[in-house]
C-alpha positions as CSV (number, residue, x, y, z in Angstrom):
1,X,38.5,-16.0,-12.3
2,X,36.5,-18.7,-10.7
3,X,33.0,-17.8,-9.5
4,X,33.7,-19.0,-6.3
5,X,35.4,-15.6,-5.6
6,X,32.9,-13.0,-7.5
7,X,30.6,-11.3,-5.3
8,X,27.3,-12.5,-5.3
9,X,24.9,-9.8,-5.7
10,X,21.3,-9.5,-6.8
11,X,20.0,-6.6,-8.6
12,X,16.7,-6.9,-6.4
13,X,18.7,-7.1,-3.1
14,X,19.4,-2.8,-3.4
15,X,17.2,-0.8,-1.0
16,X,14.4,0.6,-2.1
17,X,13.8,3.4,-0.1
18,X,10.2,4.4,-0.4
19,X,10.4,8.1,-1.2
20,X,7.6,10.9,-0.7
21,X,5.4,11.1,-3.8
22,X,3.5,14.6,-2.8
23,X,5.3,17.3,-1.6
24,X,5.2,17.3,2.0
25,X,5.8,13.9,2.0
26,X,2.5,12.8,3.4
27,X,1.6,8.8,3.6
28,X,-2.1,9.0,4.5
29,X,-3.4,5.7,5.6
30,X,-7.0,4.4,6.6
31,X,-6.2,2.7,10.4
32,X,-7.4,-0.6,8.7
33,X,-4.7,-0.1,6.0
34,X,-2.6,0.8,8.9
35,X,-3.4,-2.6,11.3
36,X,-2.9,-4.8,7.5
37,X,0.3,-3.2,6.8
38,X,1.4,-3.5,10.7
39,X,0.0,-7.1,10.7
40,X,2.4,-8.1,7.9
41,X,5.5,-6.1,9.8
42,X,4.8,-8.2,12.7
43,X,4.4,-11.5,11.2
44,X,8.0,-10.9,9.4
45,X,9.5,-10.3,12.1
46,X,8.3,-12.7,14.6
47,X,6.8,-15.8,12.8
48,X,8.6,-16.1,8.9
49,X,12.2,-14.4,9.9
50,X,12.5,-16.8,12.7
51,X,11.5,-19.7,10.9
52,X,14.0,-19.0,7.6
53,X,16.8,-18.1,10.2
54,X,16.6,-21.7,11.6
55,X,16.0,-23.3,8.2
56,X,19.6,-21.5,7.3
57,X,21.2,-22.4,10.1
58,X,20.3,-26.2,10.1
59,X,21.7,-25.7,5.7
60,X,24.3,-24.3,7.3
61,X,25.5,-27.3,9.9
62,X,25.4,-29.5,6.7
63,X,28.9,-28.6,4.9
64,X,29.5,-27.3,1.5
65,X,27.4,-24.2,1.7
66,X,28.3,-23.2,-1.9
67,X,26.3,-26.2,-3.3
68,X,23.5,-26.9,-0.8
69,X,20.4,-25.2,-2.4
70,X,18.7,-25.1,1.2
71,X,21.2,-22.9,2.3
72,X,21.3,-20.8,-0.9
73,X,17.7,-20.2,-1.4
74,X,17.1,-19.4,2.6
75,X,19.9,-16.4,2.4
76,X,18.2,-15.6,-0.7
77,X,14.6,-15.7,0.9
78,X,16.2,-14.0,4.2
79,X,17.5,-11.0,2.4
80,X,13.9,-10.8,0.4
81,X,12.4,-10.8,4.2
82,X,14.9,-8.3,5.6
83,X,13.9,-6.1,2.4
84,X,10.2,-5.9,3.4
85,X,10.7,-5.4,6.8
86,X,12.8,-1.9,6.4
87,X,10.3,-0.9,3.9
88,X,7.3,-2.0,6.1
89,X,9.5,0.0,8.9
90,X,9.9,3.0,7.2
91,X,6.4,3.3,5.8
92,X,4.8,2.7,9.2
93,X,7.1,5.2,10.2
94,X,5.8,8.4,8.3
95,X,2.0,7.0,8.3
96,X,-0.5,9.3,9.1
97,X,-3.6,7.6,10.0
98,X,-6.7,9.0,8.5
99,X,-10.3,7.8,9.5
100,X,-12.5,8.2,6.8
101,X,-15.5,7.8,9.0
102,X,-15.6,11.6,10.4
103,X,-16.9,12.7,7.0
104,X,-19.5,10.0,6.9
105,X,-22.7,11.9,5.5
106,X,-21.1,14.6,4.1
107,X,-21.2,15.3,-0.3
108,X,-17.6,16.4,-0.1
109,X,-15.1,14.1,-1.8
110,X,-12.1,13.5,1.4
111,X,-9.7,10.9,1.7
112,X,-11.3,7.6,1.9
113,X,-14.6,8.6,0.1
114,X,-16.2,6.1,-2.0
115,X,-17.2,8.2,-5.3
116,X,-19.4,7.3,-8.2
117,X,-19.1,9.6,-11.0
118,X,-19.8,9.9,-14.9
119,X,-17.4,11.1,-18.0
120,X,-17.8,12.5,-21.1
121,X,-19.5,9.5,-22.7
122,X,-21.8,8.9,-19.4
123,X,-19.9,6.0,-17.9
124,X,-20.3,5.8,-14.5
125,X,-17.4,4.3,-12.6
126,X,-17.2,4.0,-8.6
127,X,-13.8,4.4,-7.0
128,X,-12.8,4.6,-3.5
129,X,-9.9,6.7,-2.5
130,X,-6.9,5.2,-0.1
131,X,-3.6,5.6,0.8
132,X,-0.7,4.9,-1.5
133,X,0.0,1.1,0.3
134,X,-3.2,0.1,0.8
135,X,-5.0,0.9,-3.0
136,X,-6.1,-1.9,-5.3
137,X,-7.8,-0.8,-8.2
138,X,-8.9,-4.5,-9.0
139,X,-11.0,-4.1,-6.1
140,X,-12.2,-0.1,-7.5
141,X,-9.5,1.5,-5.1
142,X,-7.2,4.0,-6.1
143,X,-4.5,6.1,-4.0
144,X,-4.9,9.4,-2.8
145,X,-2.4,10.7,-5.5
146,X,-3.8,9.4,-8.3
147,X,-4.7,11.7,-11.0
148,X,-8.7,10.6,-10.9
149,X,-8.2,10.7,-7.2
150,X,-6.3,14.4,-7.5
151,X,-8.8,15.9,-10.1
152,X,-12.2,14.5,-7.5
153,X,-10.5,15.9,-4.2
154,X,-12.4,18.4,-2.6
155,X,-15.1,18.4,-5.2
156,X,-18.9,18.1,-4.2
157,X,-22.1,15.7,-5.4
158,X,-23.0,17.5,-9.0
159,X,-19.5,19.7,-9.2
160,X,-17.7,18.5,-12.5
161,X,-13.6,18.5,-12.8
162,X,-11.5,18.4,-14.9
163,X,-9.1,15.6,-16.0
164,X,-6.1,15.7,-17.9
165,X,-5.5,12.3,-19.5
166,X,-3.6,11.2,-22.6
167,X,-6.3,11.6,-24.7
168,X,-6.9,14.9,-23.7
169,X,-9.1,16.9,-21.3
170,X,-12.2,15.1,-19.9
171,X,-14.7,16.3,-17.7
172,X,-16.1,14.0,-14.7
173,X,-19.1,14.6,-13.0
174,X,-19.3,13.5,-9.1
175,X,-22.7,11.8,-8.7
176,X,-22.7,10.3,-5.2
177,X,-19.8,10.8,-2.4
178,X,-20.0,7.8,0.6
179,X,-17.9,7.2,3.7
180,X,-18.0,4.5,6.2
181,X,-19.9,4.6,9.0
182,X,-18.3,5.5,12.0
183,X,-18.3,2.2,14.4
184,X,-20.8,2.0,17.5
185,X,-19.7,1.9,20.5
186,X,-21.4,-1.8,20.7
187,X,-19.5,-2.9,18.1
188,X,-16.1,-1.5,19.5
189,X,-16.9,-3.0,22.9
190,X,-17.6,-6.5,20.8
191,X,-13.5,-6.7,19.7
């Protein structure tokens, strides 16, 4: 059979339904992580969608669509954007905006607490705890449901937890617990 009449299907192009990792089903998001991921929705939708949909159809107008690579690679690059933009959608759909700031100057480790602590051999790390989308532990941010993040919830400046990691139990001692601070009302007035 010629490949002319196979179906074309990419084993990336199946929907990848973002499902809830905690019971509950919670998506707790800092409102910047909120206005990034929102940011990137919108700019899908109404700058690069727009643009690829009119670099297709000018492919299109050009003949053979089965050899023209313009054509090709913008329904390949349109399906990638459509992709993103139901995920984006459905995540933005079950966020629940958390602001970190209302527990500024507390010792209490909360969602989006900046946390220094020590383990068994006295390294001290510093982690700050986000939502599941907005996390990058390059940048010493981990999410909400991460086992380090799970073990220091609710724990206090000097409490110590316990962590269960490959290598066995550890202990981790919370030395300092930060939040932002809450934004003036000059500087909200300023945006």
């Amino acid at each position: 059979m010629s490949k002319a009449f196979t179906k074309e299907t990419d084993s990336d192009d199946e929907e990848l339904t973002p499902r809830p990792i905690v019971v509950g089903g919670k998506n707790y998001i800092t409102p910047q992580g909120y206005a990034h991921l929102r940011a990137e929705w919108l700019s899908l939708i109404d700058d690069e969608r727009p643009r690829v949909v009119e670099a297709v159809h000018w492919a299109a107008s050009n003949g053979d669509r089965s050899e023209n690579g313009d054509y090709i690679y913008g329904k390949k690059r349109l399906r990638e954007i459509d992709r993103r933009i139901r995920f984006l959608t459905q995540r933005l759909e079950i966020a629940e905006i958390t602001d970190p700031c209302v527990h500024h100057g507390k010792d209490q480790v909360f969602f989006g607490a900046t946390v220094t602590y020590a383990d068994d051999l006295e390294h001290e790390r510093t982690v700050t705890i986000l939502g599941i989308d907005e996390a990058d532990t390059l940048q010493g941010q981990i999410s909400w449901v991460s086992p380090v993040a799970r073990a220091l919830l609710k724990s206090k400046v000097g409490d110590e937890v316990k962590l269960h990691t490959p290598h066995g139990l550890q202990t981790l001692t919370v030395l300092q617990v930060d939040y932002p601070a809450p934004a003036s009302s000059s500087d909200v007035a300023s945006q």
